[in-house]
C-alpha angles and dihedrals in degrees: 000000000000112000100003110123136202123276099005094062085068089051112074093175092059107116123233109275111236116231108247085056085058105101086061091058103043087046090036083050102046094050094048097055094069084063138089119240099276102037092053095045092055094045088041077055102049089050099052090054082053100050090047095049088056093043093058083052105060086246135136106236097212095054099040113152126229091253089049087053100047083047083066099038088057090048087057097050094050093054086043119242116165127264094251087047096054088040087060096047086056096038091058097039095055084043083060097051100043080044087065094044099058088054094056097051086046081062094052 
């Protein structure tokens, strides 16, 4: 169906995104789909604790700084997450954002 989206289609309680959240999704979206199930739904759900976190922040997830990632990073260690754990977070979340950049070369 039109609009619906994985794995939030399978989640009635998620709430609408608001539009200026859109780009994420769509990014967050387009990576996911090249994984298997269980790959896609714990990176779906690495990207959402990075989108919250920026969220809570005031930031835009897509044009977080270095400073703003290490900040994270930091947050992660201190509730103590391993360090694969936090490697994947980072891996996934780089992997979104060149995801978006080859999109935006394909336009030019």
């Amino acid at each position: 169906m039109a609009g619906e989206r994985y794995p939030d289609d399978s989640m009635p309680f998620a709430p609408e995104i608001p539009e200026r959240w859109q780009e994420f999704a769509d990014r967050r979206e387009a990576l996911l789909v090249n994984y298997g199930y269980n790959t896609a739904r714990a990176y779906w759900a690495d990207l959402q604790d990075w989108f919250e976190w920026a969220v809570e922040r005031d930031k835009d997830v897509l044009a977080l700084t270095d400073k703003d990632k290490k900040q994270y990073v930091a947050l992660l260690r201190r509730r103590g997450y391993s360090e694969s754990t936090i490697r994947r977070r980072s891996l996934v979340f780089r992997r979104l954002l060149e995801e978006g950049h080859l999109e935006d070369r394909r336009r030019v």
